[in-house]
Residue frames as qw, qx, qy, qz and C-alpha x, y, z in Angstrom:
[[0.537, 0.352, 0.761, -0.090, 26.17, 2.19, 9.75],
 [0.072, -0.311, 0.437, 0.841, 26.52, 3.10, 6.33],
 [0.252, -0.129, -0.812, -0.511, 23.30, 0.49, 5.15],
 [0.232, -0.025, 0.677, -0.698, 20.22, 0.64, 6.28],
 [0.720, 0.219, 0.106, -0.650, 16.36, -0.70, 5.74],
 [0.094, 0.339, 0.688, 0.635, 15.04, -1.96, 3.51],
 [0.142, 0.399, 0.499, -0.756, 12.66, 0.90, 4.32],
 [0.351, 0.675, 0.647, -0.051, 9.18, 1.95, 2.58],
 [0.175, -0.272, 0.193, 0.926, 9.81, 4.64, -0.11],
 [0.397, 0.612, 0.435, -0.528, 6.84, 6.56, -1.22],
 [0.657, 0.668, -0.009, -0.349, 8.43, 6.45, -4.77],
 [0.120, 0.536, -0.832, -0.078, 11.19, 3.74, -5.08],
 [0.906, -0.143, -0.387, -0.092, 8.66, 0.75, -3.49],
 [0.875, -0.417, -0.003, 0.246, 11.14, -1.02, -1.19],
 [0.614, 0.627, -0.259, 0.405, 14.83, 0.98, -0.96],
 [0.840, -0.352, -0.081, 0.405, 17.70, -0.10, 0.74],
 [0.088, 0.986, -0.073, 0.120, 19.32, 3.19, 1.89],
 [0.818, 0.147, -0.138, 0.539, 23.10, 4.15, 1.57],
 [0.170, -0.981, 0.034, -0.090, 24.12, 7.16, 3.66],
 [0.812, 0.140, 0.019, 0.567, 27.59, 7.65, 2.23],
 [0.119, -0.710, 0.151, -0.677, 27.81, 11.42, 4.25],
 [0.404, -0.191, -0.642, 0.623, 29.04, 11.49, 7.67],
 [0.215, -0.744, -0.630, 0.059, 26.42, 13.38, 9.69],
 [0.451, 0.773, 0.390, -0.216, 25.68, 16.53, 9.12],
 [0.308, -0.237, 0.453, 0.802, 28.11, 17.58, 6.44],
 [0.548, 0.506, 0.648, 0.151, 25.62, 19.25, 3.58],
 [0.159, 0.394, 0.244, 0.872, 25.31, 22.18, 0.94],
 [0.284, -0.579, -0.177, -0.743, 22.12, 23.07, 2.65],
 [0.001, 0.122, 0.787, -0.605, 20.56, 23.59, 6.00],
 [0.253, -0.546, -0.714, -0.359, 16.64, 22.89, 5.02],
 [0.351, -0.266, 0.423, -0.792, 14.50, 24.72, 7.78],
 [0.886, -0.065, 0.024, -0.459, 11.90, 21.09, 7.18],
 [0.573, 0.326, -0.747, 0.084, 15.30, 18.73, 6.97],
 [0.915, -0.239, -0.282, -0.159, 14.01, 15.36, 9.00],
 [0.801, 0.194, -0.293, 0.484, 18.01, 15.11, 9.77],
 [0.512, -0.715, -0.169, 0.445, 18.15, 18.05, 12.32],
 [0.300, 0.918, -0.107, -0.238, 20.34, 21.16, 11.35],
 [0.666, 0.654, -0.241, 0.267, 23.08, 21.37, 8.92],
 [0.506, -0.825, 0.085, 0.237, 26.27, 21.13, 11.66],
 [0.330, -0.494, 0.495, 0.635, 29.29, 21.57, 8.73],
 [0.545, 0.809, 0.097, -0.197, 28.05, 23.55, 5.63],
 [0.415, -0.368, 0.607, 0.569, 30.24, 22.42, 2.69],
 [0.812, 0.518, 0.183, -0.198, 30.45, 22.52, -1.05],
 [0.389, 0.548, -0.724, -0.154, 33.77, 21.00, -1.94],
 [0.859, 0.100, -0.497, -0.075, 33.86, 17.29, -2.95],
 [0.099, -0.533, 0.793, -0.278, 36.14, 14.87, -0.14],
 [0.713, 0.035, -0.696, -0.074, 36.10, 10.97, 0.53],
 [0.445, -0.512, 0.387, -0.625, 34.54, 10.16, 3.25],
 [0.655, -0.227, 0.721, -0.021, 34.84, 6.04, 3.06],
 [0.209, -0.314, 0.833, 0.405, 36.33, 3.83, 1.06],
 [0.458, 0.328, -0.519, -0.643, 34.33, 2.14, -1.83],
 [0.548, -0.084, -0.828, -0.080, 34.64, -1.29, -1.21],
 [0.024, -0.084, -0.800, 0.594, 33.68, -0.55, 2.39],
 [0.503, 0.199, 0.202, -0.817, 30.32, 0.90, 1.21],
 [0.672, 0.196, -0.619, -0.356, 30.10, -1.95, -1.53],
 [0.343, 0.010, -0.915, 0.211, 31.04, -4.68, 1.22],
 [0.188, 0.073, 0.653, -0.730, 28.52, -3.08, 4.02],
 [0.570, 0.140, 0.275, -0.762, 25.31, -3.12, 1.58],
 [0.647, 0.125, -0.708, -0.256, 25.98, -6.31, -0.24],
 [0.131, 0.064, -0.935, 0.324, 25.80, -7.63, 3.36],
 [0.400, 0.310, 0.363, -0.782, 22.77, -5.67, 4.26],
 [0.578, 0.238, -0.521, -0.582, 21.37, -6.79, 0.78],
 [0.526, 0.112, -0.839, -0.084, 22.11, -10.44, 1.96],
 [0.036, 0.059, 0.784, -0.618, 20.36, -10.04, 5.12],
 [0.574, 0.110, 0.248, -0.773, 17.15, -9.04, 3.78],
 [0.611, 0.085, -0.491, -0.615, 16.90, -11.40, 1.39],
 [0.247, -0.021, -0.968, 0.039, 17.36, -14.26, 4.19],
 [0.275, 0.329, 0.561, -0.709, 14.48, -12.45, 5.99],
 [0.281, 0.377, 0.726, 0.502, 12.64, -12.53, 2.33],
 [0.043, -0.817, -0.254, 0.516, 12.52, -8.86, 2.36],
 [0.608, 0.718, 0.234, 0.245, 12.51, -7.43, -1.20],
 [0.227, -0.497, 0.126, 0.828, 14.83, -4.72, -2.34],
 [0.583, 0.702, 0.402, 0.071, 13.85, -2.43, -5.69],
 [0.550, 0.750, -0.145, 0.337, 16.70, -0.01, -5.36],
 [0.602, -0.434, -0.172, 0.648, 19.44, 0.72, -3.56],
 [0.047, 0.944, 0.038, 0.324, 18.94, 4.82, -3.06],
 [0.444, 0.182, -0.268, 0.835, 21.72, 7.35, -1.70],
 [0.275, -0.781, -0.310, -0.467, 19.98, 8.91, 0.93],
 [0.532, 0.081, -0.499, 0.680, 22.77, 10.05, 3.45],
 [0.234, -0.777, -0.401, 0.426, 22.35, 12.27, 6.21],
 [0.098, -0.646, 0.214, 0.726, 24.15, 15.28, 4.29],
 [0.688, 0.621, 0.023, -0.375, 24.08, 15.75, 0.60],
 [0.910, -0.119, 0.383, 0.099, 25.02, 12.92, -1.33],
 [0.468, 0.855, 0.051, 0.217, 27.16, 14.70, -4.09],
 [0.401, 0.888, -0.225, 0.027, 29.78, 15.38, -1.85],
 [0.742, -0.268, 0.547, 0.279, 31.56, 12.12, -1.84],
 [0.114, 0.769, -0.421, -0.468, 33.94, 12.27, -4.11],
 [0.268, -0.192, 0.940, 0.081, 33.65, 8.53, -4.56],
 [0.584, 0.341, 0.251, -0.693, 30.13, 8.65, -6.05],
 [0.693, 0.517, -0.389, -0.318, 30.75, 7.54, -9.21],
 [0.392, 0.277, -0.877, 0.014, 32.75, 4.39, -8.52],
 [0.293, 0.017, 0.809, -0.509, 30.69, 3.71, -5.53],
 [0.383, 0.434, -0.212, -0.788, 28.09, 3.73, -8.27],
 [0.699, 0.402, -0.471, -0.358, 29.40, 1.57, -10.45],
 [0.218, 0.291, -0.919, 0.151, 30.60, -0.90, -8.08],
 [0.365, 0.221, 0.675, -0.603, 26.83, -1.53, -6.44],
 [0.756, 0.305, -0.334, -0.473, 25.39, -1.97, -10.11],
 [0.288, 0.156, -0.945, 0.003, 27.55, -5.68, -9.98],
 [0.248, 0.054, 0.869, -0.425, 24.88, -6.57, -7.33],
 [0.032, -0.254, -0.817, -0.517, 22.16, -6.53, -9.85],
 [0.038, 0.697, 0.688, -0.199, 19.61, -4.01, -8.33],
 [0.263, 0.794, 0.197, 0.512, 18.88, -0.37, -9.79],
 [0.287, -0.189, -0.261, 0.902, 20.91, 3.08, -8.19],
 [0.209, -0.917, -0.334, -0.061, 18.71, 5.95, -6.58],
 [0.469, -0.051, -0.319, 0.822, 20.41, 8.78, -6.05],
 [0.186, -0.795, -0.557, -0.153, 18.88, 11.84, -4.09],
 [0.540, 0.108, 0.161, 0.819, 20.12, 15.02, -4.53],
 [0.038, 0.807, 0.426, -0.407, 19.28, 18.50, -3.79],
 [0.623, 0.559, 0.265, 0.479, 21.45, 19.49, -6.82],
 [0.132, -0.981, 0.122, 0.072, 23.31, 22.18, -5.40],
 [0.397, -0.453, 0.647, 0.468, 27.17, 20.80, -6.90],
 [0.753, 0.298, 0.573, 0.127, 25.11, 19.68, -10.51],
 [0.370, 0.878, -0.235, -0.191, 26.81, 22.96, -11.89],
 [0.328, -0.694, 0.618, 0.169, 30.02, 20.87, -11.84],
 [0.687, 0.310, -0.563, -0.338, 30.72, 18.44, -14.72],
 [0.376, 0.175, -0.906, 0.077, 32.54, 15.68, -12.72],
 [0.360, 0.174, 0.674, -0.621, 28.99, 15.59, -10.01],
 [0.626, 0.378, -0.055, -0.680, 27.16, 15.41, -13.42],
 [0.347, 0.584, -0.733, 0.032, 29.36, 12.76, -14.49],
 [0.054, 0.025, -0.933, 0.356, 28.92, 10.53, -11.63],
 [0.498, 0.277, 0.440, -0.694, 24.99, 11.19, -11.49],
 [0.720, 0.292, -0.306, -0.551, 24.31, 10.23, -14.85],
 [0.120, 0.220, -0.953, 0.171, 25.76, 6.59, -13.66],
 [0.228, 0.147, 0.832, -0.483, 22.83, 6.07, -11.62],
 [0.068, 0.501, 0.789, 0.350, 19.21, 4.77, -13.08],
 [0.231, -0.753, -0.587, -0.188, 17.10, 7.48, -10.89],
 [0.369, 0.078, -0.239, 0.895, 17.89, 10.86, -9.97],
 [0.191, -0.788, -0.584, -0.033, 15.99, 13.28, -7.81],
 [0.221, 0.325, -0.088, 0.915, 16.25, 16.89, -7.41],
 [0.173, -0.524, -0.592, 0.587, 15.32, 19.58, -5.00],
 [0.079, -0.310, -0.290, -0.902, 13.69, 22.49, -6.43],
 [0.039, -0.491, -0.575, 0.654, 11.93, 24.38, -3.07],
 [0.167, 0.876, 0.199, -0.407, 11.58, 27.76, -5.14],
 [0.522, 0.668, 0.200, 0.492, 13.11, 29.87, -8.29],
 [0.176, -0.903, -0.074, -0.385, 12.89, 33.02, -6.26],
 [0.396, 0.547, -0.457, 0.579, 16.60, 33.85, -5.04],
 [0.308, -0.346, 0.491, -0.738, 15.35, 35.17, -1.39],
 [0.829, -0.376, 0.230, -0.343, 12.90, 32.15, -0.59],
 [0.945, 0.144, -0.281, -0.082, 15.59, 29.88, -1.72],
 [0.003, 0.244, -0.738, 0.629, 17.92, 31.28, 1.35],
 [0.577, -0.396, 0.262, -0.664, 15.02, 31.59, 3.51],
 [0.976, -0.099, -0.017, -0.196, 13.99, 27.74, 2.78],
 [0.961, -0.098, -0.150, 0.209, 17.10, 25.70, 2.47],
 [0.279, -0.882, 0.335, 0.179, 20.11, 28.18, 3.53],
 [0.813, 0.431, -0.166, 0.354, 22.04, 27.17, 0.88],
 [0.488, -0.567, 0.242, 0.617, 26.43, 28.14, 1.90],
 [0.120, 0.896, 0.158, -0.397, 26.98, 31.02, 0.96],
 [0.017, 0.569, -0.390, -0.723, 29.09, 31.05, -2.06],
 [0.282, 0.418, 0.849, 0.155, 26.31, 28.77, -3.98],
 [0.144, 0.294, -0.258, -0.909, 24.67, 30.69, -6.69],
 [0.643, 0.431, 0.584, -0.245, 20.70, 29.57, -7.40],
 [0.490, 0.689, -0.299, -0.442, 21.54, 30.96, -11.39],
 [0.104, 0.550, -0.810, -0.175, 24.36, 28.62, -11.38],
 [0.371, -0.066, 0.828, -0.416, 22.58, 25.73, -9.95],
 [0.707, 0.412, 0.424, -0.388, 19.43, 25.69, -12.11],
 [0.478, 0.752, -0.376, -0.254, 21.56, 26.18, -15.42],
 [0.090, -0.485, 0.868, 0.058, 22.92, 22.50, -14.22],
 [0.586, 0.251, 0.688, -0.346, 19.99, 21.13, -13.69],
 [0.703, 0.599, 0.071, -0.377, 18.99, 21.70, -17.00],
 [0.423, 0.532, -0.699, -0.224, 22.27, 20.64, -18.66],
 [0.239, -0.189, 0.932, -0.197, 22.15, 17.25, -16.88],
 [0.652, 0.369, 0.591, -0.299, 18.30, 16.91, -17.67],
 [0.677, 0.592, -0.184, -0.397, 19.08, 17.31, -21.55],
 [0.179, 0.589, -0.787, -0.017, 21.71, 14.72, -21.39],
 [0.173, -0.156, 0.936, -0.264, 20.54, 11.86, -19.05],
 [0.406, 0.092, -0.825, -0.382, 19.41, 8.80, -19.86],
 [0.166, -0.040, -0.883, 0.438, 18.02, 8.08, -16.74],
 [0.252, -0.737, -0.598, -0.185, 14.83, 8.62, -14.81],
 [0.210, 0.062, -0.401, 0.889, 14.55, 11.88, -13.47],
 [0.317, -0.728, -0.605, -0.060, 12.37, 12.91, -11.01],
 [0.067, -0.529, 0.224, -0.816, 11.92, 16.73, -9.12],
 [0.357, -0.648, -0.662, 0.117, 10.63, 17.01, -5.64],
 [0.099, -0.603, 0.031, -0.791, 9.13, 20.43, -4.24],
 [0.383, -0.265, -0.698, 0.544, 9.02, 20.69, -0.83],
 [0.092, -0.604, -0.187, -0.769, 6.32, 23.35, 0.15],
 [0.418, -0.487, -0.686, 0.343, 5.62, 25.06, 3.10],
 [0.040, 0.844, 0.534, 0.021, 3.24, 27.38, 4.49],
 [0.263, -0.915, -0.160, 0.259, 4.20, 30.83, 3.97],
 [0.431, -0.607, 0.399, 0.535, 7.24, 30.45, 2.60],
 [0.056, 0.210, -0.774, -0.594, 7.09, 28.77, -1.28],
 [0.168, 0.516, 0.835, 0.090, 3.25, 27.93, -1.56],
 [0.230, 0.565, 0.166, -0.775, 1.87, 30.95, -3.33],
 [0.753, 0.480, 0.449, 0.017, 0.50, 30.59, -6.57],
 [0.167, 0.939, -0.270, -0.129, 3.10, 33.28, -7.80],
 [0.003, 0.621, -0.776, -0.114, 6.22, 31.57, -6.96],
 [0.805, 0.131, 0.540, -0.208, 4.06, 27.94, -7.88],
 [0.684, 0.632, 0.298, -0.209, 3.93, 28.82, -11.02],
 [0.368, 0.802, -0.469, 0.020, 7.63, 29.65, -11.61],
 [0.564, -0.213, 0.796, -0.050, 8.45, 26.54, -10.30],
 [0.776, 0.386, 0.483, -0.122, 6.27, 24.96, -12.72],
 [0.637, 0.764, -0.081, 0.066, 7.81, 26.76, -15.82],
 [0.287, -0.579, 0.762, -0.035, 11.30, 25.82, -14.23],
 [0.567, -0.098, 0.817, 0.032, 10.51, 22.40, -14.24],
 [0.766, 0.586, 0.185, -0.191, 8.82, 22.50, -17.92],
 [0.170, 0.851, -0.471, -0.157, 12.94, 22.68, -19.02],
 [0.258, -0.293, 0.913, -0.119, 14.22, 19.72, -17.05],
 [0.732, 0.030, -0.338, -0.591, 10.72, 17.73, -18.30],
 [0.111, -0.399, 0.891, -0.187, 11.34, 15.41, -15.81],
 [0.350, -0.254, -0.853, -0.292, 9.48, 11.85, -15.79],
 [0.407, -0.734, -0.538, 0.075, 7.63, 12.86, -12.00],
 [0.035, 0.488, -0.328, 0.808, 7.42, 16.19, -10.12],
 [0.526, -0.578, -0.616, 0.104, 6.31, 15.38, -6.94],
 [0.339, -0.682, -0.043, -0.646, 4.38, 17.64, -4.13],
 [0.631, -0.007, -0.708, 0.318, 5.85, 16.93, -1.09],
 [0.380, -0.775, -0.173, -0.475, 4.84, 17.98, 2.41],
 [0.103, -0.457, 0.759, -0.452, 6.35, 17.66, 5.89],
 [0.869, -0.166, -0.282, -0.370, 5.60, 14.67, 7.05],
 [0.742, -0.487, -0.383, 0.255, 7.94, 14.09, 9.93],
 [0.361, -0.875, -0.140, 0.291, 9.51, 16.33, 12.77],
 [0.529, 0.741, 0.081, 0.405, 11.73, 19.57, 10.95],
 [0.514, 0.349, -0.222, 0.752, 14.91, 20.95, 11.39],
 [0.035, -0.111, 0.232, -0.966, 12.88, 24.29, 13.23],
 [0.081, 0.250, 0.944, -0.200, 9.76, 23.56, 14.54],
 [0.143, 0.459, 0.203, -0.853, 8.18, 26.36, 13.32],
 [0.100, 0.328, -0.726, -0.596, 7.51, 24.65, 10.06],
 [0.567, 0.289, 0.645, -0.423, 4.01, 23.62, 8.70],
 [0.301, 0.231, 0.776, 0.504, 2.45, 22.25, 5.49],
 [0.305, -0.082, -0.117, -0.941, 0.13, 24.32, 3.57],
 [0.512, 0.013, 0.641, -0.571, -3.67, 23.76, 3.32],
 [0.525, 0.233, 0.800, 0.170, -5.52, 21.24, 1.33],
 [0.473, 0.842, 0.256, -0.043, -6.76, 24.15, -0.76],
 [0.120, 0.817, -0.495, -0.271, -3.26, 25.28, -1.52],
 [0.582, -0.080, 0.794, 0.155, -2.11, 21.44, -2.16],
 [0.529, 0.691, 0.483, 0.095, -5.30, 21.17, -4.79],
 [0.394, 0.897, -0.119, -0.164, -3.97, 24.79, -6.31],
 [0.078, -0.664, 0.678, 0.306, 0.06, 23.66, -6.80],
 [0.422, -0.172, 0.819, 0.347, -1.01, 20.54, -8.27],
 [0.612, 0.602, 0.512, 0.033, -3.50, 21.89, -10.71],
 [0.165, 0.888, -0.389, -0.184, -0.66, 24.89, -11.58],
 [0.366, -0.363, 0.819, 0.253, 2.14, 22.12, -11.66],
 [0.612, 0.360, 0.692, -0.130, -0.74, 19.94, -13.72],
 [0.672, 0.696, 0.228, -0.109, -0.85, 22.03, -16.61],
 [0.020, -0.669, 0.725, 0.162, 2.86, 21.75, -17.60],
 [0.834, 0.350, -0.376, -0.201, 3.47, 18.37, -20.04],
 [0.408, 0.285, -0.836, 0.233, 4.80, 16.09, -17.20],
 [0.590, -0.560, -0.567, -0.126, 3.33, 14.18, -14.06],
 [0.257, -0.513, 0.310, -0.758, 2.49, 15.46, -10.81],
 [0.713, -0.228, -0.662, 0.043, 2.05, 13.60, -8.07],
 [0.517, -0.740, -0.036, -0.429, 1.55, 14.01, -4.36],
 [0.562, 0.295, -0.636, 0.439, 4.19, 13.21, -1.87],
 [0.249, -0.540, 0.244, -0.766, 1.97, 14.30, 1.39],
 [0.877, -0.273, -0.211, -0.334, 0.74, 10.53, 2.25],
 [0.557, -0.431, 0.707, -0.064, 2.69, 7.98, 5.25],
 [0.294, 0.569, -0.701, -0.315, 4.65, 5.55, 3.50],
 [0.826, 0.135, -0.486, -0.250, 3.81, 3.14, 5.27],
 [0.490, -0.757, 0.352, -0.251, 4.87, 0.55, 7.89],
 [0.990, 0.037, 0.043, 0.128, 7.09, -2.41, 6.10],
 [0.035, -0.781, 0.609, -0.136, 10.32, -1.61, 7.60],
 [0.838, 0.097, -0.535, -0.040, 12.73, -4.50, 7.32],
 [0.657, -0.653, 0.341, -0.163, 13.83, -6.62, 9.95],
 [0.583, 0.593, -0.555, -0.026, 17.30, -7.99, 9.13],
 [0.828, -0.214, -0.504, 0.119, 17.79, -10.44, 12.19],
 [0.278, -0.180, -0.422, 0.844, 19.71, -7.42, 15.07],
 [0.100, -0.816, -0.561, -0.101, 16.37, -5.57, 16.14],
 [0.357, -0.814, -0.035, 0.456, 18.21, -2.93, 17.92],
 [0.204, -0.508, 0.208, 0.810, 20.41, -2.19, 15.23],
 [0.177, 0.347, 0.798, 0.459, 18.06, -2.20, 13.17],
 [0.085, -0.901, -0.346, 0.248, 16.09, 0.58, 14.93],
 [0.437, -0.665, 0.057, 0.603, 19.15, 2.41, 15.03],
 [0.396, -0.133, 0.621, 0.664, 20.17, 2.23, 11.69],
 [0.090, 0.551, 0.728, 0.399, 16.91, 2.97, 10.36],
 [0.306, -0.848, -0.286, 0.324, 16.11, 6.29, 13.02],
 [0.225, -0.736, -0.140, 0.623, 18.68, 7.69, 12.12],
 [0.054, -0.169, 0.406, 0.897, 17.65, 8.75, 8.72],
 [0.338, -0.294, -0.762, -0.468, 14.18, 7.60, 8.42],
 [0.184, -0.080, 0.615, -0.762, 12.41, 8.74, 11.86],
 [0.274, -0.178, -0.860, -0.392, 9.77, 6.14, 12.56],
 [0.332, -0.383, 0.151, -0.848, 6.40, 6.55, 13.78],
 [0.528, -0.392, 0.555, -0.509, 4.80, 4.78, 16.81],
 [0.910, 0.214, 0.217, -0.281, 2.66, 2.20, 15.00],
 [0.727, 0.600, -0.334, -0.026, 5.54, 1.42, 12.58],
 [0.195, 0.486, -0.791, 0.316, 8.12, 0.67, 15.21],
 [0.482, -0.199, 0.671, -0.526, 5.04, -1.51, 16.71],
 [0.942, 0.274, 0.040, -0.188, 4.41, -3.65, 13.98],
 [0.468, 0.650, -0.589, 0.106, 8.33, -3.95, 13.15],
 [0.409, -0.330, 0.701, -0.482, 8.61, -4.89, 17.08],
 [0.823, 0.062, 0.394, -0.404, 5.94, -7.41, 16.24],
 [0.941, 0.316, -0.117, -0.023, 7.67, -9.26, 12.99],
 [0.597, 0.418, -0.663, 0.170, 10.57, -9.61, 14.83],
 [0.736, -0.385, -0.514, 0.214, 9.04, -11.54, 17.66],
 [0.437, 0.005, -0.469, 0.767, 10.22, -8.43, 20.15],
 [0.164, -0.825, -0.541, -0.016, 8.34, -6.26, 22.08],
 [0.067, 0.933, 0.051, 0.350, 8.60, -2.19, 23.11],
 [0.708, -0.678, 0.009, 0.199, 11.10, -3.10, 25.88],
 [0.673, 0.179, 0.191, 0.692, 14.25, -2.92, 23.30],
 [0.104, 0.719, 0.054, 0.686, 12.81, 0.67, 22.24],
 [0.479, -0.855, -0.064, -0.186, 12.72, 1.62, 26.31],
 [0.881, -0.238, 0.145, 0.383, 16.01, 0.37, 26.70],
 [0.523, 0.589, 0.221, 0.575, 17.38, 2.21, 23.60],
 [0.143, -0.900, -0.148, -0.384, 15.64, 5.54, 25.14],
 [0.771, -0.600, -0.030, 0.211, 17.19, 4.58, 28.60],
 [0.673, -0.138, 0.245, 0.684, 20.87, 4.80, 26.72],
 [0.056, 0.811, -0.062, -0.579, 19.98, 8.23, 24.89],
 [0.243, -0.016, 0.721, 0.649, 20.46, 6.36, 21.59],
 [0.046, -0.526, -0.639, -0.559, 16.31, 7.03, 20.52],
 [0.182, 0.213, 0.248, -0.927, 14.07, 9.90, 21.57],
 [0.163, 0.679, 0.716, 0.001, 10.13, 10.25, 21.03],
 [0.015, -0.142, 0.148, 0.979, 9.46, 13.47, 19.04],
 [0.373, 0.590, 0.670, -0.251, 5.53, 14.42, 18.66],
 [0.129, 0.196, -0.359, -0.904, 4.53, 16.09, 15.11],
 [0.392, -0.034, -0.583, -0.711, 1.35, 16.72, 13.53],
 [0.788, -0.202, 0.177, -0.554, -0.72, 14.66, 16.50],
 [0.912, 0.138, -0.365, 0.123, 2.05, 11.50, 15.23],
 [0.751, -0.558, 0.325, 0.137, 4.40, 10.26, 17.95],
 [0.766, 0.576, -0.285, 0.008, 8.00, 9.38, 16.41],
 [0.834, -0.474, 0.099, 0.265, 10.52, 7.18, 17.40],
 [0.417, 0.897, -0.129, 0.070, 14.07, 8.89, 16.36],
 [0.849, -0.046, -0.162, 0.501, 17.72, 8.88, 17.07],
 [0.386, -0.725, -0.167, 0.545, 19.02, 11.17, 19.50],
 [0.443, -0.144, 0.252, 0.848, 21.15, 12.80, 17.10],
 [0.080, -0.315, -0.591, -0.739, 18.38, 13.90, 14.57],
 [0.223, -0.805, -0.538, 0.117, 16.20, 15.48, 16.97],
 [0.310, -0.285, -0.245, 0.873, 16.53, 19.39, 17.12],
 [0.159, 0.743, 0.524, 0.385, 13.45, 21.38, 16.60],
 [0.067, -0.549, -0.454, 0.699, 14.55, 24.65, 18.29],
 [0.240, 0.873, 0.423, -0.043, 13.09, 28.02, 16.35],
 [0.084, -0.889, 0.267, 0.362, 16.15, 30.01, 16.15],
 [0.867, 0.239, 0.325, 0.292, 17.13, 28.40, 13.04],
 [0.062, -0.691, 0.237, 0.680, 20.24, 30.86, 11.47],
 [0.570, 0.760, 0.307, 0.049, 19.32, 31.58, 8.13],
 [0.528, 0.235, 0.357, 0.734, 21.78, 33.02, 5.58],
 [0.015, 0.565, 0.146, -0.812, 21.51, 36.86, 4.75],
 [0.683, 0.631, 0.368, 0.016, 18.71, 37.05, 1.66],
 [0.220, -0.352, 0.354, 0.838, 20.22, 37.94, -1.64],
 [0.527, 0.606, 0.043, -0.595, 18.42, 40.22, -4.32],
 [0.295, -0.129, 0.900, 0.293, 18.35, 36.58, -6.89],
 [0.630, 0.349, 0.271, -0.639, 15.58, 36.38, -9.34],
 [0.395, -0.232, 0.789, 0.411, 15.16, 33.64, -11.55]]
């Protein structure tokens, strides 16, 4: 299932998601990634499906929501692995502009040192970066980058791409307790991101069940301090810590519609009980699912979540890279 949603995006509105990464194939292995761990750490480029098959699967998906008269505002790369390394990006790109809705592309920027990943990003209207930390060691600790990624090399793309593109760019900081929420390594974030001047940085919290369960958001008094340190830097700030919501589309197959939508978007109780409800079904489909080992219930934060087997693995013994002395 290559299309899914329309699902609720806390900063797209309504975006119909393209996950153009076979599971888990990424650069990193987050310790807070929603997607379970990293199970084949890569950073060379490789075609993983065909173009027109990704162009033919979400112009259908496109045409399903709209008979359900379910909006779309973009159509976002948001794969299970990082989206950067299809090698098809760029044409997959430019062949999903013809449908006449804006490209999202979401990106932990860990290939934007390369020209031809810059190249194919600047294609798209809305780009998002990751940017956890500056600080060499927490940026193993947090997203275990593979190991012959260089954080020097990495930010010095970021910055050529952000003086070039035309597009919207946007940062997101993941923070968590203990690891990248001090006001020390805030603040060199902040004068990081004062280079790129992007159009939003956004504060982003867990906010469903992580890679290692060991993983928590800071507190509301560290929240209030990164966004008045982020605040005084000449670009917005915004909060990324709130539920998105519960207007998941229904495209006329409830079941694969769960499926498709679980397993990159883990949904919580109430949300898969109002979906249940606008498409005339009821909780038996999701017991059924459970019954076949296709969805699992994961509990975070006091929230039930409904999920897909695959993307469930909270153990604690996440393997972490070996820190290197990096300083940025």
């Amino acid at each position: 299932m290559i299309a899914f949603g329309p699902v609720p995006s806390r900063r797209l509105g309504r975006s119909l998601g393209i996950n153009n990464i076979p599971p888990k194939v990424c650069t990193y292995a987050c310790v807070y990634c929603q997607v379970g761990k990293t199970t084949r750490m890569e950073v060379h480029r490789a075609r993983f499906y065909d173009p027109e098959e990704i162009y033919r699967d979400v112009g259908q998906k496109v045409q399903e929501a709209q008979k359900k008269s379910e909006s779309v505002d973009y159509l976002t790369f948001v794969p299970d692995g990082e989206a950067t390394l299809d090698a098809n990006l760029g044409r997959e790109i430019e062949l999903l502009k013809s449908l006449g809705f804006k490209i999202a592309v979401i990106t932990n920027g860990a290939l934007i040192w390369r020209k031809d990943v810059r190249a194919d990003l600047a294609k798209a209207d809305w780009v998002s970066f990751k940017i956890d930390s500056t600080h060499g060691n927490t940026w193993r600790r947090m997203n275990c980058p593979q190991r012959t990624l260089k954080q020097k090399t990495i930010l010095r793309g970021m910055v050529e791409f952000a003086n070039d593109y035309s597009g919207t760019l946007v940062t997101e900081t993941m923070l968590v307790r203990g690891l990248n929420d001090s006001a020390k390594s805030l603040r060199k974030i902040a004068v990081f991101l004062n280079h790129l001047q992007p159009h939003k940085a956004y504060l982003a919290v867990p906010t469903r069940p992580p890679a290692t369960k060991w993983v928590r958001p800071p507190s509301e008094n560290v929240l209030n301090e990164a966004f008045q340190i982020f605040s005084q830097r000449p670009f917005q700030v915004e909060y990324l810590i709130g539920y998105e919501g519960n207007a998941f589309a229904f495209t006329g197959d409830v079941e694969q519609d769960l499926l498709s939508i679980t397993a990159v978007h883990p949904m919580r109780q109430d949300a898969v009980n109002e979906f249940l409800m606008r498409a005339g079904a009821d909780w038996q489909i999701v017991r059924k699912l459970m019954a076949q080992d296709l969805l699992v219930e994961a509990k975070y934060r006091g929230k039930m979540f409904i999920m897909r087997k695959s993307n469930v693995n909270l153990s604690e013994d996440q393997p972490m890279e070996a820190d290197l002395s990096i300083h940025i």
